[in-house]
PDBQT receptor file of N, H, CA, C and O in Angstrom, charges set to zero:
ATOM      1  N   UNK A   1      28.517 248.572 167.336  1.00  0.00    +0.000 N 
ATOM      2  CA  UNK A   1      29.547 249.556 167.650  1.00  0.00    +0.000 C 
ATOM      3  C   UNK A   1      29.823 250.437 166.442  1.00  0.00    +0.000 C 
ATOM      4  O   UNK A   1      30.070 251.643 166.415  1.00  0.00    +0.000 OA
ATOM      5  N   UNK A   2      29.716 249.491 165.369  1.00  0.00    +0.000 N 
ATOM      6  H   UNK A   2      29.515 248.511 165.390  1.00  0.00    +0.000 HD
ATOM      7  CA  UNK A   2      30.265 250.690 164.064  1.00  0.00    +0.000 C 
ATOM      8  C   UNK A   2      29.151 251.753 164.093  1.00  0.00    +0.000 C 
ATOM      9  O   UNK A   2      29.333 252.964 163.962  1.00  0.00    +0.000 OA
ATOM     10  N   UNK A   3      27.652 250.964 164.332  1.00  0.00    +0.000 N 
ATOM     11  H   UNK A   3      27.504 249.981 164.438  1.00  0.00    +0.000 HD
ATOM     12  CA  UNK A   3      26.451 252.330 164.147  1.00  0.00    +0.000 C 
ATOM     13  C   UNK A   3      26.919 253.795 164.841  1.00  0.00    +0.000 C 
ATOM     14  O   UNK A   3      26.924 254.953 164.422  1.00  0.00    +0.000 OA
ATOM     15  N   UNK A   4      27.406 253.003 166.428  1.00  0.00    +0.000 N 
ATOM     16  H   UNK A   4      27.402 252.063 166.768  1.00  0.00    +0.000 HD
ATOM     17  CA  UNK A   4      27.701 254.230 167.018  1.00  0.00    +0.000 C 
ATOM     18  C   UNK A   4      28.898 255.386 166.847  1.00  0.00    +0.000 C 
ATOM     19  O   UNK A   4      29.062 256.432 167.475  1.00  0.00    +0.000 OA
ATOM     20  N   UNK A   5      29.561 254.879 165.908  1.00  0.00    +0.000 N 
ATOM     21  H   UNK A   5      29.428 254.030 165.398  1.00  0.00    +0.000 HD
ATOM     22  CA  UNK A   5      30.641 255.615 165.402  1.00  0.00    +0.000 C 
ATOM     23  C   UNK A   5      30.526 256.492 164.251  1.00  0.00    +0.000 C 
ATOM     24  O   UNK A   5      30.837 257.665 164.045  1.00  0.00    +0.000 OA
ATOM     25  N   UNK A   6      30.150 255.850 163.772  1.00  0.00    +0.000 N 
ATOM     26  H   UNK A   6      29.898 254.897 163.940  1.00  0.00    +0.000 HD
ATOM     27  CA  UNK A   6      29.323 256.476 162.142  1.00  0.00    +0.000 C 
ATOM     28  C   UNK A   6      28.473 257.884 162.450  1.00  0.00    +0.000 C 
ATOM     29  O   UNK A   6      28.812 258.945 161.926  1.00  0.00    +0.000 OA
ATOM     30  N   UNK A   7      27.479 257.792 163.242  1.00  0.00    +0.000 N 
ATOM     31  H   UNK A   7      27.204 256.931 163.669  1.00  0.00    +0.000 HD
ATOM     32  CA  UNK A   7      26.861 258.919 163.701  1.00  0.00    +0.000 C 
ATOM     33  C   UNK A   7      28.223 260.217 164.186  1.00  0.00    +0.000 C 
ATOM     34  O   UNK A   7      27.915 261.262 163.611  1.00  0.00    +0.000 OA
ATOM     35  N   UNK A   8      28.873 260.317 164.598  1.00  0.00    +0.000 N 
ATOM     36  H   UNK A   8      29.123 259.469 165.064  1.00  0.00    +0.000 HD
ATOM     37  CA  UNK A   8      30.094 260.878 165.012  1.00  0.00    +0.000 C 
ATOM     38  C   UNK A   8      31.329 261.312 164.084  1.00  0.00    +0.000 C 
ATOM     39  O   UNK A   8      32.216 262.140 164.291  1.00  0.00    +0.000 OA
ATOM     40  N   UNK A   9      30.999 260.183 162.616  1.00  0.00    +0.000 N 
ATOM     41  H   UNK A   9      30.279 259.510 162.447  1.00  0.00    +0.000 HD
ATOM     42  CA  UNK A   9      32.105 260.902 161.781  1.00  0.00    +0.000 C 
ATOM     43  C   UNK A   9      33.350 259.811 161.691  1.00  0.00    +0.000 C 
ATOM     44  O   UNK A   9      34.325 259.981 160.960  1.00  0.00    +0.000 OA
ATOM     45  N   UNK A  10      33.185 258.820 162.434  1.00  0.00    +0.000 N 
ATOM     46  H   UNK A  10      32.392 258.682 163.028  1.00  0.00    +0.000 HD
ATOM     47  CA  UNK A  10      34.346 257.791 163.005  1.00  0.00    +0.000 C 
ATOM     48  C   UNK A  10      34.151 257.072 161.841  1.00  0.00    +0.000 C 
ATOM     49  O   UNK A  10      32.962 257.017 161.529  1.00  0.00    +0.000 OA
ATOM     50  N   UNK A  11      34.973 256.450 161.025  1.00  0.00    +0.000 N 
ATOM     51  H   UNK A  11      35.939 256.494 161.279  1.00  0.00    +0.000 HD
ATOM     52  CA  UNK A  11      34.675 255.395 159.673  1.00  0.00    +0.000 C 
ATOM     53  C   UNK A  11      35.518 254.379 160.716  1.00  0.00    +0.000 C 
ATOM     54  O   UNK A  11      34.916 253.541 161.387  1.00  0.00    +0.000 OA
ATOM     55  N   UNK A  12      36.457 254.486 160.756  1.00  0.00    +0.000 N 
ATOM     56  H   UNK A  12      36.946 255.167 160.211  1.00  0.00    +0.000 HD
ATOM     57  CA  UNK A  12      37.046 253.078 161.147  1.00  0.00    +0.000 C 
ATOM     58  C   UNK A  12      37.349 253.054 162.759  1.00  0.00    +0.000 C 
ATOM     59  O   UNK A  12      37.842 254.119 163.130  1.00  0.00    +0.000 OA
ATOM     60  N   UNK A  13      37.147 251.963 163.940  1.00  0.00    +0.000 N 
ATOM     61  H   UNK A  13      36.746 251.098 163.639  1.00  0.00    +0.000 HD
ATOM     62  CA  UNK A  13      38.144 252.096 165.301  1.00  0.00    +0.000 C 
ATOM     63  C   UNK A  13      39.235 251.737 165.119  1.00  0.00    +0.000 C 
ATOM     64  O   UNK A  13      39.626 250.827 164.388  1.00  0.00    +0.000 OA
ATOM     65  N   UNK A  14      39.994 252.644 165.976  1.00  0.00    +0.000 N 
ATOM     66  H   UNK A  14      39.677 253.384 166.570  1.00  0.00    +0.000 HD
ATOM     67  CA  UNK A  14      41.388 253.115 166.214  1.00  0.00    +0.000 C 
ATOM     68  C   UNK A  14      41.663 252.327 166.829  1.00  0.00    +0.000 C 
ATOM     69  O   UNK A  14      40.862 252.119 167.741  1.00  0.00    +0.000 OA
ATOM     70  N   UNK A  15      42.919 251.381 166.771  1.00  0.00    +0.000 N 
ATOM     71  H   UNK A  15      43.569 251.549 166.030  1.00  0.00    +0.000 HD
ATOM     72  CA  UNK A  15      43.342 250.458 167.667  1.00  0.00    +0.000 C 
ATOM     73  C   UNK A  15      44.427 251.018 168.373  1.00  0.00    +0.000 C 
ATOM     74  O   UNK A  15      45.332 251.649 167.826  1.00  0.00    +0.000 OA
ATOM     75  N   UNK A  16      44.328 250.747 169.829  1.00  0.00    +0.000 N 
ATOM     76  H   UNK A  16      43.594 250.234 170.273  1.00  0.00    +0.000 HD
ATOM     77  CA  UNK A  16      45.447 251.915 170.296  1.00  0.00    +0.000 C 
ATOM     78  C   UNK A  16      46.109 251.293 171.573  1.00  0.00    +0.000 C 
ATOM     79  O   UNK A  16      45.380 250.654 172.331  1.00  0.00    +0.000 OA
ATOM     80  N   UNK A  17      47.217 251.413 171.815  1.00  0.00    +0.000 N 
ATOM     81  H   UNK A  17      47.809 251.932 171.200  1.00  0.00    +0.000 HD
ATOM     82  CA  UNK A  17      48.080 250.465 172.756  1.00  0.00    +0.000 C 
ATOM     83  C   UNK A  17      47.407 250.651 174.109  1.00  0.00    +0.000 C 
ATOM     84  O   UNK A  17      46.641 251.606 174.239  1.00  0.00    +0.000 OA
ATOM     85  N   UNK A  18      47.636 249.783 175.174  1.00  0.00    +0.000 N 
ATOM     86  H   UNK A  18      48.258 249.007 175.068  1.00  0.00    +0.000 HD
ATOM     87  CA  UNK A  18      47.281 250.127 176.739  1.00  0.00    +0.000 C 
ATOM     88  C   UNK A  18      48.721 250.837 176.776  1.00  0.00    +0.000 C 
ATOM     89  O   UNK A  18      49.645 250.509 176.032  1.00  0.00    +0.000 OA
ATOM     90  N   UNK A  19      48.798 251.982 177.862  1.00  0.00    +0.000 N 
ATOM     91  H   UNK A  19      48.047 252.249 178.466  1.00  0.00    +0.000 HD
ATOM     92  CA  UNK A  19      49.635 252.587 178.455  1.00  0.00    +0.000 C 
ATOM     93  C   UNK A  19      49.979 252.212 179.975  1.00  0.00    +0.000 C 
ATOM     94  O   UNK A  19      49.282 252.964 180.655  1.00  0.00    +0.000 OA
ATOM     95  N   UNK A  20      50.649 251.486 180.713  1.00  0.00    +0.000 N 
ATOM     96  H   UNK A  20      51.215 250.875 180.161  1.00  0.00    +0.000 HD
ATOM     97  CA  UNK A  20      50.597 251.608 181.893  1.00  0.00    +0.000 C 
ATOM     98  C   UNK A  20      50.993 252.837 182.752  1.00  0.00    +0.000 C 
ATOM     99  O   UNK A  20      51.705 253.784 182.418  1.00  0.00    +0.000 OA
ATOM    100  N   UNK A  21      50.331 252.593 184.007  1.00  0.00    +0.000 N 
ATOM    101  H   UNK A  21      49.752 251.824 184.278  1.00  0.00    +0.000 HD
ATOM    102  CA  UNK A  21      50.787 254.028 184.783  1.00  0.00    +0.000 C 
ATOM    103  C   UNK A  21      52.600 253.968 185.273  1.00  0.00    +0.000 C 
ATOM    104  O   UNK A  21      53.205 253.041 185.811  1.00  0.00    +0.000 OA
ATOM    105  N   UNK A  22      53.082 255.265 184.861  1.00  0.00    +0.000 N 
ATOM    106  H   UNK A  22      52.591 256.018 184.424  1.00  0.00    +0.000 HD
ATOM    107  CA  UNK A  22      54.268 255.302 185.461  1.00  0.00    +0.000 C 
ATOM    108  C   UNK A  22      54.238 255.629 187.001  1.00  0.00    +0.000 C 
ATOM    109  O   UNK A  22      54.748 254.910 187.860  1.00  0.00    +0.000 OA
ATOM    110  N   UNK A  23      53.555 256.843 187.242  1.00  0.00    +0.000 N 
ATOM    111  H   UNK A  23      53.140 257.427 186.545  1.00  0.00    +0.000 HD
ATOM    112  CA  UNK A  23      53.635 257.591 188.904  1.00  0.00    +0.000 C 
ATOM    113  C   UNK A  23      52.822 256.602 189.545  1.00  0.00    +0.000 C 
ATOM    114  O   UNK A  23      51.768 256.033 189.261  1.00  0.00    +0.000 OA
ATOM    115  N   UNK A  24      54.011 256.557 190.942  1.00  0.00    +0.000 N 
ATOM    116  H   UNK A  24      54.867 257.020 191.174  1.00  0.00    +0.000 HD
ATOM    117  CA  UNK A  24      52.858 256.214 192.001  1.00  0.00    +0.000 C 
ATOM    118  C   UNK A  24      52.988 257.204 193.193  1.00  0.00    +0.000 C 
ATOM    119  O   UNK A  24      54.113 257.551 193.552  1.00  0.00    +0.000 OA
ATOM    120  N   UNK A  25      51.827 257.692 193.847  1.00  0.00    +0.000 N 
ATOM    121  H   UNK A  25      50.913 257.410 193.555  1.00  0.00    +0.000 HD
ATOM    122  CA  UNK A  25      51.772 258.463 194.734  1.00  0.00    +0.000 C 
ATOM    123  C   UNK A  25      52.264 257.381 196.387  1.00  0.00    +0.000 C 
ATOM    124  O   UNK A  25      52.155 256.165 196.545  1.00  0.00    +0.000 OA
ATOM    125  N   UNK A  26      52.738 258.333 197.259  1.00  0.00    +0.000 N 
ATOM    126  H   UNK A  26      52.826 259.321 197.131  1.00  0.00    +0.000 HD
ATOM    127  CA  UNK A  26      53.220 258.065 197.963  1.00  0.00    +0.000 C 
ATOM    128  C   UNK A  26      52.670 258.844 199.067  1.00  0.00    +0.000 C 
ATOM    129  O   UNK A  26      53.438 259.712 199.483  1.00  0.00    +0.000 OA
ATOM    130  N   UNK A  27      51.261 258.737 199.793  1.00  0.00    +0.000 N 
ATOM    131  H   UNK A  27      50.637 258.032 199.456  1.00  0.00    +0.000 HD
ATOM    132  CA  UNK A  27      50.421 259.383 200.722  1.00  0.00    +0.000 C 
ATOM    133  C   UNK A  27      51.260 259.802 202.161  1.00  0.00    +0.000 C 
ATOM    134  O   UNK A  27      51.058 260.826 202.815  1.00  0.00    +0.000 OA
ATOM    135  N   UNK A  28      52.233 258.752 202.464  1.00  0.00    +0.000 N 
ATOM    136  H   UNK A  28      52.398 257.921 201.933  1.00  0.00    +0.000 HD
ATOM    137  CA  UNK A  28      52.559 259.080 203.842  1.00  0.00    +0.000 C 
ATOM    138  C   UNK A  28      53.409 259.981 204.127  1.00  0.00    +0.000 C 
ATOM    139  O   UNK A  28      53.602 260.401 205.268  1.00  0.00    +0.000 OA
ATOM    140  N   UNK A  29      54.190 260.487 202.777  1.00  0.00    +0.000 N 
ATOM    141  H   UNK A  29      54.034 260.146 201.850  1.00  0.00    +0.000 HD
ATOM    142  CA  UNK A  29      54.840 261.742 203.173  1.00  0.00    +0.000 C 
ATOM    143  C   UNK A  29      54.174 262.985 203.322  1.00  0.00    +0.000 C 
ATOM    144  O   UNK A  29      52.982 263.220 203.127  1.00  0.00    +0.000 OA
ATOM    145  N   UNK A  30      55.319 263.967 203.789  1.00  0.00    +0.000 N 
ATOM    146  H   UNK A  30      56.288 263.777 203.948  1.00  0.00    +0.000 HD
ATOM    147  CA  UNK A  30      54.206 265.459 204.022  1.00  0.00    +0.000 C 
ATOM    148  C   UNK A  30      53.024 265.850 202.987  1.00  0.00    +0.000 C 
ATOM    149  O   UNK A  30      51.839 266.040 203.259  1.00  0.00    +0.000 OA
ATOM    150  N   UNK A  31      53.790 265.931 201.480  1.00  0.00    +0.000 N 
ATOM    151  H   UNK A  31      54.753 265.776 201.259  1.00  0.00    +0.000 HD
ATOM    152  CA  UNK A  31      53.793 266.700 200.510  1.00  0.00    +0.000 C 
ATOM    153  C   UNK A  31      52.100 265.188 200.150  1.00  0.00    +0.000 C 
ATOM    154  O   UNK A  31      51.220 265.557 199.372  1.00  0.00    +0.000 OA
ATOM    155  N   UNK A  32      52.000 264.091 200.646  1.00  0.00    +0.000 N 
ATOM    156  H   UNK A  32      52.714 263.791 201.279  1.00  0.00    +0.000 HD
ATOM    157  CA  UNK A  32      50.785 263.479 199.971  1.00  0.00    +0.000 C 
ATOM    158  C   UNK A  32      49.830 263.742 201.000  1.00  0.00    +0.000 C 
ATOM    159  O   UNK A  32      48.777 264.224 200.584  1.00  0.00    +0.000 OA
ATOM    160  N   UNK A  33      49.938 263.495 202.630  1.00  0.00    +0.000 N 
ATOM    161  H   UNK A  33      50.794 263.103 202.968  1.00  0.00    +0.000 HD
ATOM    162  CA  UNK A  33      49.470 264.284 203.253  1.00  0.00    +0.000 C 
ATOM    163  C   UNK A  33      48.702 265.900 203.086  1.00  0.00    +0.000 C 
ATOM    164  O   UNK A  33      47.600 266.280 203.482  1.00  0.00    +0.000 OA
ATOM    165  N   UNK A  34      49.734 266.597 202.369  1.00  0.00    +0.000 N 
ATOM    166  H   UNK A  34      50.629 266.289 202.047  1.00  0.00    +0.000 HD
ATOM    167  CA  UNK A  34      48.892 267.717 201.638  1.00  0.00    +0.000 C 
ATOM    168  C   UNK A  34      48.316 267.714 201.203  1.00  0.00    +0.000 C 
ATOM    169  O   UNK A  34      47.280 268.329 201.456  1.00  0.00    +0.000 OA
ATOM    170  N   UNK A  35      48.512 267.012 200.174  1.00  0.00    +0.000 N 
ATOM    171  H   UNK A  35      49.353 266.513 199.969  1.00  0.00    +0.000 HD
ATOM    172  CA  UNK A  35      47.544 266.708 198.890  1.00  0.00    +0.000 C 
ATOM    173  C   UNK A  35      46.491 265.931 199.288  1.00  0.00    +0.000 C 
ATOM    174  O   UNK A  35      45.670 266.067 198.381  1.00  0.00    +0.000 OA
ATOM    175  N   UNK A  36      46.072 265.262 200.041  1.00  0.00    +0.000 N 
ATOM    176  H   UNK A  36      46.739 265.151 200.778  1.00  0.00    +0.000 HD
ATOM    177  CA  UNK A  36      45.228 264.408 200.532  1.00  0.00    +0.000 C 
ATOM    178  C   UNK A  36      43.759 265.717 201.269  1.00  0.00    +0.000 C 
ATOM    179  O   UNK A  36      42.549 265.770 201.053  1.00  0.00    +0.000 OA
ATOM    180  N   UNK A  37      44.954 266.801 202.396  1.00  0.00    +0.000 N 
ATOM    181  H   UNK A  37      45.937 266.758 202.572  1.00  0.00    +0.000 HD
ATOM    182  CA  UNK A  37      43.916 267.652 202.768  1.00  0.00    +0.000 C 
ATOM    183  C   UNK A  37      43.686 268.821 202.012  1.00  0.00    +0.000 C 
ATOM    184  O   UNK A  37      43.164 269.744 202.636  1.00  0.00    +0.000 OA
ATOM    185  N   UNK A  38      43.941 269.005 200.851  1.00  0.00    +0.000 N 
ATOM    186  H   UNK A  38      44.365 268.255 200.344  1.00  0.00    +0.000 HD
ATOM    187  CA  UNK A  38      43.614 270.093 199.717  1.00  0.00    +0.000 C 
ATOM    188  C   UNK A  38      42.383 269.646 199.283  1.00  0.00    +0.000 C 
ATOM    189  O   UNK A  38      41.403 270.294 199.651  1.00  0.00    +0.000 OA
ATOM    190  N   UNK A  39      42.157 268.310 198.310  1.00  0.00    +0.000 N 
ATOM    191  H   UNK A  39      42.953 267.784 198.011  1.00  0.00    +0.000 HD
ATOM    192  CA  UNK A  39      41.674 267.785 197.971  1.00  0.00    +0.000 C 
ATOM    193  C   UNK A  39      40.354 267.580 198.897  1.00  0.00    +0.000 C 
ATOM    194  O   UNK A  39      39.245 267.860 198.442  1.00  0.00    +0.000 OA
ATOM    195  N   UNK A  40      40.514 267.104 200.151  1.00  0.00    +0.000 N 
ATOM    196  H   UNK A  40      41.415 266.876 200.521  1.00  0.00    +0.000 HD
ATOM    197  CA  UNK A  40      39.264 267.008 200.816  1.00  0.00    +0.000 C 
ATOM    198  C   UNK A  40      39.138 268.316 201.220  1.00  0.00    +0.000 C 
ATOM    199  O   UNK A  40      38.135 268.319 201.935  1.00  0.00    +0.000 OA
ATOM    200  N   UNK A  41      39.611 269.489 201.163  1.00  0.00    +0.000 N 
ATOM    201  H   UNK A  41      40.425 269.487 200.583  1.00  0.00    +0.000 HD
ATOM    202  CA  UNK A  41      38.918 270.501 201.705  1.00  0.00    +0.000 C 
ATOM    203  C   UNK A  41      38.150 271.393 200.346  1.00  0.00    +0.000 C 
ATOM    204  O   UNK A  41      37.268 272.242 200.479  1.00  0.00    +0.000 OA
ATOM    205  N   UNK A  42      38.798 270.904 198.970  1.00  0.00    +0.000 N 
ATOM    206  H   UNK A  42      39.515 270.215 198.862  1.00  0.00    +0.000 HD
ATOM    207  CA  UNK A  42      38.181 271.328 197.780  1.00  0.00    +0.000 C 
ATOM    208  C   UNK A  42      36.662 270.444 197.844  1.00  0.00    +0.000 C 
ATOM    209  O   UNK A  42      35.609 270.966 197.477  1.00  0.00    +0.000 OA
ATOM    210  N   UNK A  43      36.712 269.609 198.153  1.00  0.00    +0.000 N 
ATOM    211  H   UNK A  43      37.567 269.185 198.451  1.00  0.00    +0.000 HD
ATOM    212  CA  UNK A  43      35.536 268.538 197.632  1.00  0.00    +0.000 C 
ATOM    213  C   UNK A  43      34.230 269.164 198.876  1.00  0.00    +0.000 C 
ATOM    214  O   UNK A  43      33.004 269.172 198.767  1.00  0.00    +0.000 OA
ATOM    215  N   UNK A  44      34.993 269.568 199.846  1.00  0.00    +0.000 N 
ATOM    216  H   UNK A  44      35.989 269.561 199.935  1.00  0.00    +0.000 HD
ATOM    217  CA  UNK A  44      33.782 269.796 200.877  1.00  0.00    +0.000 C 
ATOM    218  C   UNK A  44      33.148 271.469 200.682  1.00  0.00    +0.000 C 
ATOM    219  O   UNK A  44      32.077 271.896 201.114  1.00  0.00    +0.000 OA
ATOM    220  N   UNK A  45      34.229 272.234 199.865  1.00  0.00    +0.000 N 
ATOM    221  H   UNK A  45      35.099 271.887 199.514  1.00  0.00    +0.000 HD
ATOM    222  CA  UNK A  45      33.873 273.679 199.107  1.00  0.00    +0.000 C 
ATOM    223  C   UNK A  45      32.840 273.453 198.123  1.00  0.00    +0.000 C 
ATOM    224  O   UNK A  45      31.770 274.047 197.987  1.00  0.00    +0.000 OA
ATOM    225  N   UNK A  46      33.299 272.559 197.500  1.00  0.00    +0.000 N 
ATOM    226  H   UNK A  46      34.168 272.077 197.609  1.00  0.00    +0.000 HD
ATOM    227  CA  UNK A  46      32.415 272.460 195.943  1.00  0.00    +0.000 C 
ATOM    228  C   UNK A  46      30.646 271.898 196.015  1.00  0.00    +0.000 C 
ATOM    229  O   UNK A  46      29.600 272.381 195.581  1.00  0.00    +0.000 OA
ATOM    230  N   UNK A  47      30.955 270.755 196.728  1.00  0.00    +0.000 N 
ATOM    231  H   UNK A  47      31.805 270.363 197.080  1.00  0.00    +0.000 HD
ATOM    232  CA  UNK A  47      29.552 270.029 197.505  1.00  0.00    +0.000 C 
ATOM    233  C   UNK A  47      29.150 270.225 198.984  1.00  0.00    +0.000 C 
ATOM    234  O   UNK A  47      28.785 269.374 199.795  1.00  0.00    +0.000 OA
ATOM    235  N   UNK A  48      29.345 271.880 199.168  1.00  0.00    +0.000 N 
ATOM    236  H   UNK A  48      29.642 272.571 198.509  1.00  0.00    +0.000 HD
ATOM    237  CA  UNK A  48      29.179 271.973 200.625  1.00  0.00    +0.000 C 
ATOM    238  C   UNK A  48      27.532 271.893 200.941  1.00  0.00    +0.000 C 
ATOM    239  O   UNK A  48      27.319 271.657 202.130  1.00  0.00    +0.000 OA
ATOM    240  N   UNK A  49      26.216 272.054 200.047  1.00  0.00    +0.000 N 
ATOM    241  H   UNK A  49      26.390 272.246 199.081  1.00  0.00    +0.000 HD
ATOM    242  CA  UNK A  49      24.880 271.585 200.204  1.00  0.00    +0.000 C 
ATOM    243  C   UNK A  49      24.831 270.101 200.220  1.00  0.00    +0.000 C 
ATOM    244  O   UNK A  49      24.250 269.593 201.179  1.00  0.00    +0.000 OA
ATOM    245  N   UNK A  50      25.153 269.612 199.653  1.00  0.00    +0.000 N 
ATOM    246  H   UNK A  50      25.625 270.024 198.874  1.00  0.00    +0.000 HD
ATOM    247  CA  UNK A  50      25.195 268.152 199.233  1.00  0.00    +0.000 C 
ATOM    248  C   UNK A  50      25.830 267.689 201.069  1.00  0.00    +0.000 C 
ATOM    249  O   UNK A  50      24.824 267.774 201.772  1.00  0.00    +0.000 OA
ATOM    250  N   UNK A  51      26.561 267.440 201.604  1.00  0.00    +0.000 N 
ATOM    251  H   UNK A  51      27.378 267.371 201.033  1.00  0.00    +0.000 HD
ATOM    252  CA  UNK A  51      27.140 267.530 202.851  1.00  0.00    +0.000 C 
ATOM    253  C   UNK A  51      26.202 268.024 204.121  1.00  0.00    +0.000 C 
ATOM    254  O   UNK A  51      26.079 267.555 205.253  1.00  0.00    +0.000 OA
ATOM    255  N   UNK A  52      25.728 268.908 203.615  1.00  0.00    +0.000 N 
ATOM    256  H   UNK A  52      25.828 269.289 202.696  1.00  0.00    +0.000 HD
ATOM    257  CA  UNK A  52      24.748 269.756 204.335  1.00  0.00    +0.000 C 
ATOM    258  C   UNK A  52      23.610 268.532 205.040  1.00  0.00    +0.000 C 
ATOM    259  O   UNK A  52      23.367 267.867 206.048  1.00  0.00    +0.000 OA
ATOM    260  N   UNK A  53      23.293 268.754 204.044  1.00  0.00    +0.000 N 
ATOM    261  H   UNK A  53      23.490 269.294 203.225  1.00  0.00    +0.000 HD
ATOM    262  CA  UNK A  53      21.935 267.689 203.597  1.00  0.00    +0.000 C 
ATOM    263  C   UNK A  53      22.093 266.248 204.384  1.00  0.00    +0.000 C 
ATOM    264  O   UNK A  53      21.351 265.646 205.161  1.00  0.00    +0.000 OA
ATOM    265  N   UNK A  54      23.575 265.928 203.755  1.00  0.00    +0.000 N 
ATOM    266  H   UNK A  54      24.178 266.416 203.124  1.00  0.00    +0.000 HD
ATOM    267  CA  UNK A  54      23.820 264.053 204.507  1.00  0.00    +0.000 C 
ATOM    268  C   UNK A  54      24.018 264.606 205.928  1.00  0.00    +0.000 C 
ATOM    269  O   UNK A  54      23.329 263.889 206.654  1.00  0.00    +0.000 OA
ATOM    270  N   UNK A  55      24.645 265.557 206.678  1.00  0.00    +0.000 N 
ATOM    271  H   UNK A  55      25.205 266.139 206.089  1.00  0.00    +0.000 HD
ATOM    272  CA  UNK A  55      24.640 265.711 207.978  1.00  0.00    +0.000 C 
ATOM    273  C   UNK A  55      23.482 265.883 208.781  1.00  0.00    +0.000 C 
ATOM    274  O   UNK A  55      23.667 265.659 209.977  1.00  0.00    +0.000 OA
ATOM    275  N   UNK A  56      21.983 266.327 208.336  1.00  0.00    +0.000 N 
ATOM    276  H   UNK A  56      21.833 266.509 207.364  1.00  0.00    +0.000 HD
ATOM    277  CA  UNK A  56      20.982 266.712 208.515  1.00  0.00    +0.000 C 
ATOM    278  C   UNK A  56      20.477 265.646 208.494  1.00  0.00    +0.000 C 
ATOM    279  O   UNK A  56      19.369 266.038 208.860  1.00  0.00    +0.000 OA
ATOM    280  N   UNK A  57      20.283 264.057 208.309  1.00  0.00    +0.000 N 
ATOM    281  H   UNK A  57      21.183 263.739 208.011  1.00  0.00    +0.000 HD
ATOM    282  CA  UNK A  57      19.731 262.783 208.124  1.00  0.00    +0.000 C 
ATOM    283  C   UNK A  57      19.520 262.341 209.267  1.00  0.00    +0.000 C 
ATOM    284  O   UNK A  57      19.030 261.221 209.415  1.00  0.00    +0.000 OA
TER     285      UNK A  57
């Protein structure tokens, strides 16, 4: 691990606390509902060949 640090400039690892997550999402209201179909309608914009392709199988 140190080799791989060294290459990079890193002399020593950083010891660094875990953070736990504060937010939790809450899907069943409107506003996660939204967010749920934003998200899948971004993902089907971005990889719309990719989609293409698996529907064509």
């Amino acid at each position: 691990m140190k080799h791989k640090l060294t290459k990079y400039g890193v002399k020593n690892q950083v010891v660094r606390p875990h953070i736990k997550a504060t937010k939790e999402l809450n899907l069943e209201t409107p506003e996660g509902r939204e967010l749920v179909l934003s998200e899948a309608r971004n993902q089907l914009r971005l990889h719309q060949k990719t989609f293409d392709r698996l529907a064509s199988m």
